[in-house]
C-alpha positions as CSV (number, residue, x, y, z in Angstrom):
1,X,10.9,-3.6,-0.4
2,X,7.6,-4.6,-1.9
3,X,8.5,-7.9,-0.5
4,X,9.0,-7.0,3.0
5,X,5.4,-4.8,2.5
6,X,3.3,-7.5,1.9
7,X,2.6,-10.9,3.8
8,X,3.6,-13.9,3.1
9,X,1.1,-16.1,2.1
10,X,-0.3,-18.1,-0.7
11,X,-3.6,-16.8,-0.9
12,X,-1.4,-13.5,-2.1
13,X,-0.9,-14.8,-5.6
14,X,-4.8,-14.7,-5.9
15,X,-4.1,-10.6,-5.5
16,X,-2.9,-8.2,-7.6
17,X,-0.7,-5.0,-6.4
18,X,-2.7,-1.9,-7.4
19,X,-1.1,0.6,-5.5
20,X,2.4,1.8,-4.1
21,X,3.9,4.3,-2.7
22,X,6.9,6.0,-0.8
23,X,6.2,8.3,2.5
24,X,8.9,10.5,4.4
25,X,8.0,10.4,7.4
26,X,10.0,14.2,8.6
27,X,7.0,15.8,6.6
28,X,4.2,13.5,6.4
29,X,4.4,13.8,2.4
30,X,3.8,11.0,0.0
31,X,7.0,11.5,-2.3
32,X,6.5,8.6,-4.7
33,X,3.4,6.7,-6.1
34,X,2.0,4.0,-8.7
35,X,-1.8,3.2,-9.2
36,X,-2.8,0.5,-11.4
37,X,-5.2,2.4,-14.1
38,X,-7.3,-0.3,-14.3
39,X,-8.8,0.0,-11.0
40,X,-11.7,1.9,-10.6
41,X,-11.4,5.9,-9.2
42,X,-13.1,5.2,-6.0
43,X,-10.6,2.4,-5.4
44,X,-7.5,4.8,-6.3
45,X,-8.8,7.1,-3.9
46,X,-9.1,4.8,-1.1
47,X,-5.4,3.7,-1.5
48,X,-4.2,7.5,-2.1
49,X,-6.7,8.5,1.3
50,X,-5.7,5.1,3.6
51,X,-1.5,5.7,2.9
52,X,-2.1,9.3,3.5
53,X,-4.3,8.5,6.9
54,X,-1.4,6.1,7.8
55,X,1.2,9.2,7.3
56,X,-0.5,11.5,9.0
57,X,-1.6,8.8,12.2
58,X,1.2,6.3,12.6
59,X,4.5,7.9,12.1
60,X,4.8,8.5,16.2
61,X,4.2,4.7,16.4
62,X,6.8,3.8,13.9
63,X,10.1,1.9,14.5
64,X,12.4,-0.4,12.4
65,X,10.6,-2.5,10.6
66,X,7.1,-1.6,11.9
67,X,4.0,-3.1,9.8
68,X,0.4,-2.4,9.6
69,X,-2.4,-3.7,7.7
70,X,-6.0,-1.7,7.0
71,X,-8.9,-2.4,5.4
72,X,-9.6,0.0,2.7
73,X,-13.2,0.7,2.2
74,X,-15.1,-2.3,3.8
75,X,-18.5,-1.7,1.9
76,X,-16.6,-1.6,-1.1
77,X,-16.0,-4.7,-3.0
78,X,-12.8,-5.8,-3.7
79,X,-11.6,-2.7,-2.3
80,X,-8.5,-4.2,-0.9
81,X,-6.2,-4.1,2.1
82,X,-3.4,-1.6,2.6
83,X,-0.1,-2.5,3.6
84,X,2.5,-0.6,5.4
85,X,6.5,-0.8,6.7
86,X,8.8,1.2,7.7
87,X,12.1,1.1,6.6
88,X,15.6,0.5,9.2
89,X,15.4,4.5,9.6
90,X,13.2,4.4,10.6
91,X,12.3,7.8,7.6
92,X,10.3,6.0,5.2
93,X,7.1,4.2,5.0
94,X,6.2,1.9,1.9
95,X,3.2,0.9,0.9
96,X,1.0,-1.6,-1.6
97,X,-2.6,-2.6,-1.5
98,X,-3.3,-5.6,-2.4
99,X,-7.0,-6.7,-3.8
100,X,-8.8,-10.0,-5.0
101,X,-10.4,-10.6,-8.3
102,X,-8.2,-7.6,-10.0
103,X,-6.4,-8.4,-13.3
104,X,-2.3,-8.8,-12.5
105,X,-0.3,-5.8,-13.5
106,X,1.3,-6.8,-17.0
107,X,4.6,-7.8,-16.8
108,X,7.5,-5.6,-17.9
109,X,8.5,-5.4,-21.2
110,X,12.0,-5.8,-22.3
């Protein structure tokens, strides 16, 4: 799904993924979540705060494969940009923020 979250473009492999996250959309709750723990807190919290704005604003305007895109934090550095679909339900949201100049998550270890 990640895929389908983020856009496609090559300026993307410059980002890294800090934060993700499943929302139901029925009750507005945040039912699964990742954050990068190398990102600073005030950074966490603007991923955790933006998804949860998105859940609690959007779902009325959500349909099959709706996207958004926000700006998390603008004054912030490297703060990063939140981005949003919903699934073919539509009863899920999905979510990743991507940010420049952030390490890339390690890669899984078999």
């Amino acid at each position: 799904w990640l895929k389908h979250c983020l856009p496609k473009s090559r300026w993307l492999k410059a980002m890294a993924v800090s934060y993700v996250a499943v929302g139901r959309m029925s009750d507005k709750a945040v039912i699964a979540s990742f954050t990068d723990s190398k990102i600073p807190t005030r950074a966490r919290h603007a991923a955790a705060n933006g998804f949860a704005d998105v859940l609690q604003n959007k779902v009325s305007l959500a349909y099959s494969g709706w996207r958004d895109t926000v700006l998390l934090e603008p004054e912030m550095e490297n703060a990063g940009t939140l981005y949003v679909t919903a699934d073919q339900g539509p009863r899920f949201f999905y979510c990743a923020v991507a940010a420049p100049g952030q390490q890339q998550l390690p890669a899984t270890q078999a």
